[in-house]
N, C-alpha and C positions, 0 to 999 in steps of 0.2 A: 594426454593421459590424465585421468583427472586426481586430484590433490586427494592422497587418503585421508585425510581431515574431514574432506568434505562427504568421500564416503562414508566416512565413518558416523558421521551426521547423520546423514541420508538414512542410514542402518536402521539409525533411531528414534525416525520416522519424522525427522523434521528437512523439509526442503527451504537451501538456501538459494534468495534472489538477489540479484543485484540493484542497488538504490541510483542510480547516475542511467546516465546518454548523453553520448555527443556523436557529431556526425561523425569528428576524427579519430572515434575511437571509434566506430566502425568501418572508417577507410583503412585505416593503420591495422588491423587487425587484432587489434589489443582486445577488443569484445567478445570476438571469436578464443581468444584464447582464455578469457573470463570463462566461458563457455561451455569450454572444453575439459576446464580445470575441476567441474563439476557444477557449479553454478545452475540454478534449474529455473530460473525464471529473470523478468525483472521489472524493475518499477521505475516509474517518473513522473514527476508533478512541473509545476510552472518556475520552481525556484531553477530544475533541473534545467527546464528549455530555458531559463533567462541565464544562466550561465553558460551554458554552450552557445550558443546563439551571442551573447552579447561577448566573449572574451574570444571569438576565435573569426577568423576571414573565413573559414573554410566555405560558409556560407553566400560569400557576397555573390559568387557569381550567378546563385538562383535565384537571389534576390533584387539582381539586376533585372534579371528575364521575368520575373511576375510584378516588377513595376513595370516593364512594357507591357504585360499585360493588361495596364491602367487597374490591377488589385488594391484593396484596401491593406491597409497596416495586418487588420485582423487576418485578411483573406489570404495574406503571405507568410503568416504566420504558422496557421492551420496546414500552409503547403510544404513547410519544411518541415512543420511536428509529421505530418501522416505521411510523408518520405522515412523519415527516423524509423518510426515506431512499424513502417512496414518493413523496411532494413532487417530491424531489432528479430521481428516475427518471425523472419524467415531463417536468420539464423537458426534459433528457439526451434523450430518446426521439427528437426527430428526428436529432440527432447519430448515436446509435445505427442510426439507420436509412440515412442519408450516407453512413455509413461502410462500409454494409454489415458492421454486426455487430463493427466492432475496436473501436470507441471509444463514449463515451458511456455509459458502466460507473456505477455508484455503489456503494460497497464499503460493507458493514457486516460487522461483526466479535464471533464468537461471543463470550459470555462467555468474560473471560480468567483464569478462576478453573478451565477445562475445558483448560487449553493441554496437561497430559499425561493427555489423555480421551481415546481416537481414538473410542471408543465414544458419549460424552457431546455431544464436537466432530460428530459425524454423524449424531447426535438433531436436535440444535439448531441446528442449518443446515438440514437437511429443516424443519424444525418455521419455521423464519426465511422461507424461500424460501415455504413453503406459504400466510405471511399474506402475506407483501410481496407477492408474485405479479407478477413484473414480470420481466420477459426481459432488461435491463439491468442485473439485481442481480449482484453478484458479494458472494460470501461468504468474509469473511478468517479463516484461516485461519494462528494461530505455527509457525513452522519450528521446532518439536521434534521430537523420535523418533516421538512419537506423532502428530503432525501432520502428519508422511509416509505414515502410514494413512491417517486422513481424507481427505490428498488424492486418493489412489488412489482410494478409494472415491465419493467426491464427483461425482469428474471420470467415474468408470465409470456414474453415476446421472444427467449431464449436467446438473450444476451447475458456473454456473461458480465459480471459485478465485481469490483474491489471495495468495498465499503471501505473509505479514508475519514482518519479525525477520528478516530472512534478515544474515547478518554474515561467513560466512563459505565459501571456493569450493566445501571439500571438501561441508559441508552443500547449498550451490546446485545442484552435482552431483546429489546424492542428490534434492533437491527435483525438478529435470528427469528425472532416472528413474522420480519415483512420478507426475510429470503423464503422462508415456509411455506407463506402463502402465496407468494408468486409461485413458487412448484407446485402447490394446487391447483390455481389458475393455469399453468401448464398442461396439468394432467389431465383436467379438465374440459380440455379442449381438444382433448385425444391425442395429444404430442408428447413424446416419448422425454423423462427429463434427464436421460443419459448427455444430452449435447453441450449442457450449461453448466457453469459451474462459477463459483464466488469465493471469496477471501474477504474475511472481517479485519481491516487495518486496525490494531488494537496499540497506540501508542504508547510510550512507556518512558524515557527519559527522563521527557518535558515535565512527568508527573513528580520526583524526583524532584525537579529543580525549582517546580513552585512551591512545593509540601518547604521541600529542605530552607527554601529563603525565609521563611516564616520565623521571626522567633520566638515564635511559644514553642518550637519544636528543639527540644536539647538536641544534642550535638550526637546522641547513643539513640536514636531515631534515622537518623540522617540517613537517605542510600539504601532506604527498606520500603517505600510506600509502592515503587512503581511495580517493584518485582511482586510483591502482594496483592496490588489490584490484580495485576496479569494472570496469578496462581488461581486468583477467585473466580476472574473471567475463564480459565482453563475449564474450571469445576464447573464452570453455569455449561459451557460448550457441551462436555462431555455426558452430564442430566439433558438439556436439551435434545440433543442428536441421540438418546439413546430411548425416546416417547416408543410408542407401537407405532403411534400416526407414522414417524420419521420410517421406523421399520421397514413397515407397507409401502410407501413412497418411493427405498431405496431398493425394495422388491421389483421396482419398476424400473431403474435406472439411475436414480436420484444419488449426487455425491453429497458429501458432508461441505459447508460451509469452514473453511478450516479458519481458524485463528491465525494471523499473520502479527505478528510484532515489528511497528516499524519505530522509528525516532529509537533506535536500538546505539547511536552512536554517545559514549560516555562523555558527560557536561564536566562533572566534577573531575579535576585532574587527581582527590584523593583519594576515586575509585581505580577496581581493577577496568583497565580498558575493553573487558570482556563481558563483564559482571551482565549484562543484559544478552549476551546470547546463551553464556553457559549454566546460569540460572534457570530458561527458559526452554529447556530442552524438552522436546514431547512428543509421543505419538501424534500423527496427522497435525502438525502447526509449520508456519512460515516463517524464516526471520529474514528480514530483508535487508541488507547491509549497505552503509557509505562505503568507500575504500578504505577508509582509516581502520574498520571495525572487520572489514573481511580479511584484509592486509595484517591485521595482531588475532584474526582467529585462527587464518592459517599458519602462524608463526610460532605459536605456544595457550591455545585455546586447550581444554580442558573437554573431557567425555564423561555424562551420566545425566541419566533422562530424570534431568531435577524438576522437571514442573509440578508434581505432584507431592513430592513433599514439602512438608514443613506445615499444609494449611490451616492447622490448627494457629501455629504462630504466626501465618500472613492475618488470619480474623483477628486476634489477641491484638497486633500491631496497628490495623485500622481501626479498632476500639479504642486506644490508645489515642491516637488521633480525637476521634470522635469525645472523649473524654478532657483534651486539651481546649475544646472549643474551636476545632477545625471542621469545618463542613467539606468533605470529599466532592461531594456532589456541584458543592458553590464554584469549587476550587477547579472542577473538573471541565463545566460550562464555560469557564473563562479561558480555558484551555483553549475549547472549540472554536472561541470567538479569536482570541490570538491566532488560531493558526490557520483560520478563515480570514482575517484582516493580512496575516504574512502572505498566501498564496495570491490574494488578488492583489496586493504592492509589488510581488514580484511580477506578475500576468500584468500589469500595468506598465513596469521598468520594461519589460517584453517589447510589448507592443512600443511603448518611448523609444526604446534602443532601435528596433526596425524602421519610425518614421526619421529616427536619425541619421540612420546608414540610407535610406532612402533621398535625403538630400544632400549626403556626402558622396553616395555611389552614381548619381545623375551626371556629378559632373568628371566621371572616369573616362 
């Protein structure tokens, strides 16, 4: 039965995904009941597969059978992510179908050792999509330079996109120009752009917690920067998707690029533990949740579709900033690069953790 909470959400036109996977939470049935409970999609990156993978057995016995194999670290890797993620799919699959195609997405995300590849990033996304084979996959994809290739190209081959790392508007912009033009290139080619569909990962906490460590920022600033990038990026979405070009486009099948708010779970313990979902409420947007943060939304989370206001005081509040001698933009890049260097340390502990279990499981 799913959680009125979440309906109530949904009402208001934002779809919640879930942020985790593991296998034993889809052997155990615990995913299924995420699922169930309303939950309309979900996501994972390389932190997620190094912690499943590296804290639970559940795995060793496949992993015994693809070193007979004679597989590489990587290659048993890929074997137990594109297990999961087809798992995850199939679950999802009626959701997917409810919804007519918006929701019930399952993200997996290229190697993050490829984030400045546009060439490698669009190898290995065809090559991903090819095994998983599942109409619900969505392939993520870092917001660098070169990852605005990829997406073009992606999205003109009708795959679909999760644009991850997103930190900053001026980038967001450029992110919704190369999903634009991959559905020209699309359409262009006579292929109908009904089948494809993307989410812009628009990070939010992490921003918060670097603005906040600064101190030239007083203490009555604190806990306001990330939710006001996100209200701005809101406003660029909404001008964006609403051109004639976009119009025409969607005349033909074309969905909206929706905004997805991830890093949604709360740093500062002086915040409300919710403050980034119920802030961030909106027509056509995602928030994709840890367990900490869906576990206290459904518990005593809050209703009303706040993304829209206040943006007179989210601009006032980044001048503010910008007036301190904080550079948003500086602040924002180094975001990317943090959580470009976190995802391949964890994709690295990964692959570490498998050549480990690979020479403890040999002699089972």
């Amino acid at each position: 039965m799913p959680d009125t909470r979440l309906v109530k959400l949904n009402n208001l036109g934002q779809s919640v995904w879930y942020d985790n996977l593991s296998r034993e939470m889809i052997a155990n049935g615990e995913l299924k009941k995420i699922i169930d409970s309303g939950v309309r999609g979900l996501t994972s990156n390389p932190s997620i597969f190094e912690k499943a993978i590296s804290s639970s057995e559940i795995y060793d016995e496949d992993i015994k059978k693809l070193i007979s194999r004679d597989l590489s670290d990587l290659e048993i890797y890929e074997n137990l992510a594109v297990q999961d993620i087809k798992s995850a799919a199939d679950l999802l699959k009626p959701t997917f179908e409810t919804s007519n195609k918006s929701d019930g997405f399952v993200s997996l995300e290229v190697n993050p050792h490829l984030a400045n590849d546009s060439k490698g990033t669009i190898e290995e996304a065809k090559r991903l999509v090819s095994q998983i084979n599942r109409d619900n996959l969505m392939i993520k994809v870092p917001g660098t330079k070169e990852g605005l290739i990829a997406i073009t190209e992606l999205i003109s081959e009708g795959i679909n996109v999760n644009v991850t790392l997103i930190f900053s508007l001026n980038f967001y912009n450029q992110v919704i120009d190369s999903y634009l033009e991959g559905l020209r290139k699309l359409i262009s080619k006579g292929k109908s752009p009904s089948n494809v569909s993307s989410v812009a990962s628009f990070f939010v906490s992490r921003v918060d917690t670097a603005v906040d460590s600064n101190i030239s920022v007083p203490e009555a600033l604190h806990g306001k920067t990330a939710i006001s990038n996100a209200k701005l990026a809101y406003e660029l979405f909404v001008d964006k998707f609403s051109s004639s070009e976009f119009y025409e486009m969607s005349n033909e099948g074309a969905t909206l690029q929706r905004p997805l708010w991830a890093s949604t779970s709360t740093k500062n313990p002086n915040f409300s533990d919710v403050l980034y979902v119920e802030k961030l409420i909106g027509q056509n947007t995602v928030n994709t949740m840890p367990d900490p943060t869906l576990n206290a939304f459904l518990d005593h989370g809050e209703f009303d579709e706040a993304i829209t206001d206040d943006l007179i005081d989210a601009k006032i509040h980044l001048d503010q900033l910008n007036r301190l001698g904080l550079s948003l933009d500086l602040i924002t890049d180094q975001l990317l690069q943090d959580g470009l260097n976190a995802f391949q340390n964890s994709f690295d502990d990964l692959i570490q953790n498998i050549s480990s279990k690979r020479s403890t499981l040999n002699f089972v």
